[in-house]
C-alpha positions as CSV (number, residue, x, y, z in Angstrom):
1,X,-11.9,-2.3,3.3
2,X,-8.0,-3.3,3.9
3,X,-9.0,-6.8,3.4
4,X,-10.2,-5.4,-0.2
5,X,-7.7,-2.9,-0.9
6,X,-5.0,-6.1,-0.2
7,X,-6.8,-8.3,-2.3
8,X,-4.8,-9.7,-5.8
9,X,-5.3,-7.5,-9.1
10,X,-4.3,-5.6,-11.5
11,X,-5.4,-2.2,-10.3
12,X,-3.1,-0.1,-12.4
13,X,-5.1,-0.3,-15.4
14,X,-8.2,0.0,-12.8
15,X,-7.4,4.0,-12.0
16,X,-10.6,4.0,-9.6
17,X,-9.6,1.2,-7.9
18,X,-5.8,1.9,-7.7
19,X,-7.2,5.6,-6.0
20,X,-9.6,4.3,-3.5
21,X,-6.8,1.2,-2.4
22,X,-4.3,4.1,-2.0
23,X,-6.9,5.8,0.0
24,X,-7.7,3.1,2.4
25,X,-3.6,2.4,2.5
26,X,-3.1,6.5,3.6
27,X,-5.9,6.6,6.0
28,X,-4.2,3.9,7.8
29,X,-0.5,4.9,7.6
30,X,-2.3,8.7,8.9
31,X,-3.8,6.7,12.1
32,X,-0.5,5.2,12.8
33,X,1.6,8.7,12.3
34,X,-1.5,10.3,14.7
35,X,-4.3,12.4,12.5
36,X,-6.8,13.7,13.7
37,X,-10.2,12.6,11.7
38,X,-10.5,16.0,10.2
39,X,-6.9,15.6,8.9
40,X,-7.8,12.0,7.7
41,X,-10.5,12.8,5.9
42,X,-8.9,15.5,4.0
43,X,-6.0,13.1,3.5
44,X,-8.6,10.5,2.0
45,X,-10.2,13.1,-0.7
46,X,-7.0,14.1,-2.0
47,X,-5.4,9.9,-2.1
48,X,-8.8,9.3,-4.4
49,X,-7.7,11.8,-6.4
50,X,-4.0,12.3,-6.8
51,X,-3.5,10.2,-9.7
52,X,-6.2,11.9,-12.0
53,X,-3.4,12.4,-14.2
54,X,-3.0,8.8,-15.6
55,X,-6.0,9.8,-17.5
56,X,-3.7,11.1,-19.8
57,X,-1.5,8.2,-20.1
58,X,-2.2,5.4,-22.7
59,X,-3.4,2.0,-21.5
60,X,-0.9,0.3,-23.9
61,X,2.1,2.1,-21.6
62,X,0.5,1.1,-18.7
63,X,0.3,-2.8,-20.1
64,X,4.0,-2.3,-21.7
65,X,5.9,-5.8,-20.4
66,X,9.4,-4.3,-21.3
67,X,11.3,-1.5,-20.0
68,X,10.1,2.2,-20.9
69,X,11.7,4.1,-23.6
70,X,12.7,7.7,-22.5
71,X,9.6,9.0,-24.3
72,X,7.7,6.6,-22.6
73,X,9.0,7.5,-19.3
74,X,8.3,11.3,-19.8
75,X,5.4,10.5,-20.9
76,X,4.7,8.8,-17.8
77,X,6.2,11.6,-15.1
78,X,4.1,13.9,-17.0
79,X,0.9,13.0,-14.9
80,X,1.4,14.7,-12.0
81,X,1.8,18.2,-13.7
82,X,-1.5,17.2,-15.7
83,X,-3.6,15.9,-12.4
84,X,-2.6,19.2,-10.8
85,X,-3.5,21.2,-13.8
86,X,-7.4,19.6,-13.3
87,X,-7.4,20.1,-9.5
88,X,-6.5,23.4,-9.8
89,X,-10.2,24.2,-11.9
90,X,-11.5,23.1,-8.3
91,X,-10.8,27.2,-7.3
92,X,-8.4,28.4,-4.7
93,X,-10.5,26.4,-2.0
94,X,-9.2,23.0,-2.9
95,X,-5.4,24.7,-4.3
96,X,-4.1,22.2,-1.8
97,X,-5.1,19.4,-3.6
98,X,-3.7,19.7,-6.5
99,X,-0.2,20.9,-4.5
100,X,-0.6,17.4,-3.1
101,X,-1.3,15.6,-6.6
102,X,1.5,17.5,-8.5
103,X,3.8,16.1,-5.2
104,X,3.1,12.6,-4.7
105,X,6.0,11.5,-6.9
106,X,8.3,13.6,-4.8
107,X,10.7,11.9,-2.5
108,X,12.5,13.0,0.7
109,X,16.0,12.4,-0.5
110,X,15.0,14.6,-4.1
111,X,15.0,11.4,-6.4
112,X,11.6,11.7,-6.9
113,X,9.4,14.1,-9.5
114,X,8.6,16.5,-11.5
115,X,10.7,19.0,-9.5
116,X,13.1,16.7,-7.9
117,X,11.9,18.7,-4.3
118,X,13.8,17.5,-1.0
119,X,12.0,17.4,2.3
120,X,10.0,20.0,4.0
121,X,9.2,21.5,0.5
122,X,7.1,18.5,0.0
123,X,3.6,18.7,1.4
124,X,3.1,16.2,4.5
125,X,0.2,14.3,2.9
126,X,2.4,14.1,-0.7
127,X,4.5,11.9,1.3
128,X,2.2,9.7,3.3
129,X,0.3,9.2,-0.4
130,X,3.2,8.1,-1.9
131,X,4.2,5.4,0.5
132,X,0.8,4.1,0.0
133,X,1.0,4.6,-3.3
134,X,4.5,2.4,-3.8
135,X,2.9,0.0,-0.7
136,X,-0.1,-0.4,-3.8
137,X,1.9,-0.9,-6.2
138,X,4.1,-3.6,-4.2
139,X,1.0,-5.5,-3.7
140,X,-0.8,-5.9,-6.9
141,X,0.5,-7.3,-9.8
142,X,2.3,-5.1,-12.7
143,X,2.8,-6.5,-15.9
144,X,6.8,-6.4,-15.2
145,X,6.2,-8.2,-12.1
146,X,4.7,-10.6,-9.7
147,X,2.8,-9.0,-6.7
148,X,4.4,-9.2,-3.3
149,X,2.8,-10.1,0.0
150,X,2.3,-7.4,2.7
151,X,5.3,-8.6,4.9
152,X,7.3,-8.6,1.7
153,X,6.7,-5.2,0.0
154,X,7.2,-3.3,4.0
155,X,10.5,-5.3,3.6
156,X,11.5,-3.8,0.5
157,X,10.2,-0.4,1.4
158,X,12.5,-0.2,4.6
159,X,15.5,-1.3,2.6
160,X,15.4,0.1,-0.8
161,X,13.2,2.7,-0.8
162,X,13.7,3.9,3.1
163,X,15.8,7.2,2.4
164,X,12.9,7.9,0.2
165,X,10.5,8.8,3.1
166,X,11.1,10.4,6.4
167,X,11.3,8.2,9.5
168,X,7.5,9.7,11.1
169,X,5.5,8.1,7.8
170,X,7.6,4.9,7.7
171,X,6.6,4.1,11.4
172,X,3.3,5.2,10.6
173,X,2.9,2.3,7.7
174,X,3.9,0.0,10.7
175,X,1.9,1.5,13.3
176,X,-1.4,1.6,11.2
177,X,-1.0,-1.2,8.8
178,X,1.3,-3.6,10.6
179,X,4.1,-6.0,9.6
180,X,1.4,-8.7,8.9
181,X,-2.4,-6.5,8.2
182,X,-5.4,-7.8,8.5
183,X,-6.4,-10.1,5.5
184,X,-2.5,-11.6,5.2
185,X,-1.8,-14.9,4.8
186,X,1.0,-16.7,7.1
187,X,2.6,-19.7,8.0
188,X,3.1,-20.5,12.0
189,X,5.5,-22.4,13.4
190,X,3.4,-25.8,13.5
191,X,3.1,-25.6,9.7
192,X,-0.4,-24.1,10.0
193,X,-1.7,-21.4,7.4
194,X,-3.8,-18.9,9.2
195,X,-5.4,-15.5,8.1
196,X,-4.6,-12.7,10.4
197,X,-8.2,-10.8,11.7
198,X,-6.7,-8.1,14.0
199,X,-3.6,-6.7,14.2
200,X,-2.1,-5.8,17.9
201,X,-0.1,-2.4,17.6
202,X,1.9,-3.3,21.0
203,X,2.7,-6.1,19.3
204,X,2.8,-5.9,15.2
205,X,4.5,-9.3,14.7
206,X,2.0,-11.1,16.5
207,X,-1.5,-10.6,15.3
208,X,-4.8,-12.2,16.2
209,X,-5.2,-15.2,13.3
210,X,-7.4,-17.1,12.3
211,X,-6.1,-21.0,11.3
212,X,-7.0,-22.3,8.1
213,X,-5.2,-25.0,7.3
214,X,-3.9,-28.1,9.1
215,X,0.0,-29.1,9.3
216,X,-0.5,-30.9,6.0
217,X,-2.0,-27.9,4.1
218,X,-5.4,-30.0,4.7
219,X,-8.6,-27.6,5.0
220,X,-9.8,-27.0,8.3
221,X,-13.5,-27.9,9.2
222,X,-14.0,-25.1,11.5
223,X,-11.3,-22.1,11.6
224,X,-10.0,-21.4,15.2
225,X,-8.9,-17.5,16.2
226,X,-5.7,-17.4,17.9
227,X,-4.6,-14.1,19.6
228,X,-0.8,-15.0,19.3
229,X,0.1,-12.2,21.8
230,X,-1.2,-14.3,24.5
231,X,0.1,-17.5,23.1
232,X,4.3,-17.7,23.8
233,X,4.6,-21.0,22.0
234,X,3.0,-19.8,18.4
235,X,4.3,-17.5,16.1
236,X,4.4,-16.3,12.5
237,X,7.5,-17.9,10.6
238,X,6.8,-16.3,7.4
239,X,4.1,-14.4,5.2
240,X,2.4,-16.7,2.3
241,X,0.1,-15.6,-0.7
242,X,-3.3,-17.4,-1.3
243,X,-1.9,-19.0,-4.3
244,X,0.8,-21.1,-2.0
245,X,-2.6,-22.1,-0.1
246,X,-4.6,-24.0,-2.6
247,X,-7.5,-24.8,0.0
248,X,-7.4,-20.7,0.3
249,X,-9.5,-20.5,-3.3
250,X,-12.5,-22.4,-2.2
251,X,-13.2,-20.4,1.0
């Protein structure tokens, strides 16, 4: 399911899709911070649904190549108020829900919105769904921009955006989904491509991979697994996309 929630598209147009990616993402960032399963799963209904709201937003915003005007852009922020507005019909059972949905713009240092809210006042799960949300995002291509590679968007969320989240959920996005998660494409240090197929949480930068690709890019016959914690003399260099991999699109 990582594997799939990883894989290339343009999900923000896909609203299902983008909801059940950002599911799988939080469920994973939960099991690093620690949940329990009865924690996850209530973590998991509410990441399916806290972007109901986008229902309301028009598809030609959502495929707008240019900057937002500042009707566009309130437009846009007003989806969390609207998603929360439908949760709430749920009844006071599920009023936590649409807490969560009307948060998950919120950010730790107050940048975020509708309410500009600061730290403790934001729900727990509000935060871990929007780091999976931005993590999403990072990872799939927006009209504005091209898609970044696992290693690549965790880069830019512990610079840019790392005053944005509180230290617990940034280590749990590195406990639970690694540097390098399962389904990435790197290059070793003999010029190899490999996929990685298990992630080592003692260990995040050195995964269990699976080689595709000689020195020379050529396609391997038969793919060998190598559990790079127990090999010293091989190790990840960088993170690669399956479109730097040509022999990558006919496996």
């Amino acid at each position: 399911l990582l594997a799939r929630a990883l894989a290339a598209g343009e999900t923000h147009l896909d609203l299902a899709s983008h909801m059940v990616n950002v599911a799988i993402l939080a469920i994973k960032i939960g099991q690093g911070i620690g949940y329990k399963p009865e924690d996850l799963r209530r973590l998991a209904l509410t990441a399916c649904l806290h972007d109901v709201g986008m229902v309301s937003v028009p598809r030609a915003l959502l495929e707008k190549r240019g900057p937002l005007s500042p009707d566009e852009l309130a437009l846009l922020h007003q989806h969390p108020e609207r998603g929360s507005r439908m949760l709430q019909a749920l009844g006071p059972e599920y009023r936590w829900l649409a807490t969560v949905a009307l948060q998950e713009q919120e950010r730790e240092d107050g940048s975020g919105y509708p309410l500009g809210l600061k730290g403790d006042q934001i729900h727990e799960f509000a935060k871990v769904i929007g780091l999976a949300d931005v993590y999403e995002s990072l990872t799939h291509k927006r009209p504005h921009r091209k898609l970044r590679v696992p290693f690549e968007a965790v880069k830019e969320i512990m610079g840019a955006d790392r005053h944005k989240f509180p230290n617990q959920i940034l280590k749990g996005l590195i406990q639970g989904l690694s540097t390098f998660p399962v389904g990435s494409i790197v290059r070793l240090n003999s010029k190899e491509f490999a996929r990685v197929v298990a992630t080592n949480r003692a260990f995040p930068l050195r995964p269990v991979v699976e080689v595709l690709t000689g020195p020379r890019g050529d396609r391997i016959a038969t793919p060998r697994q190598i559990d790079l914690a127990q090999n010293s003399l091989m190790y990840i260099t960088d993170a690669a996309s399956a479109d730097e991999v040509g022999v990558l699109r006919a496996l």
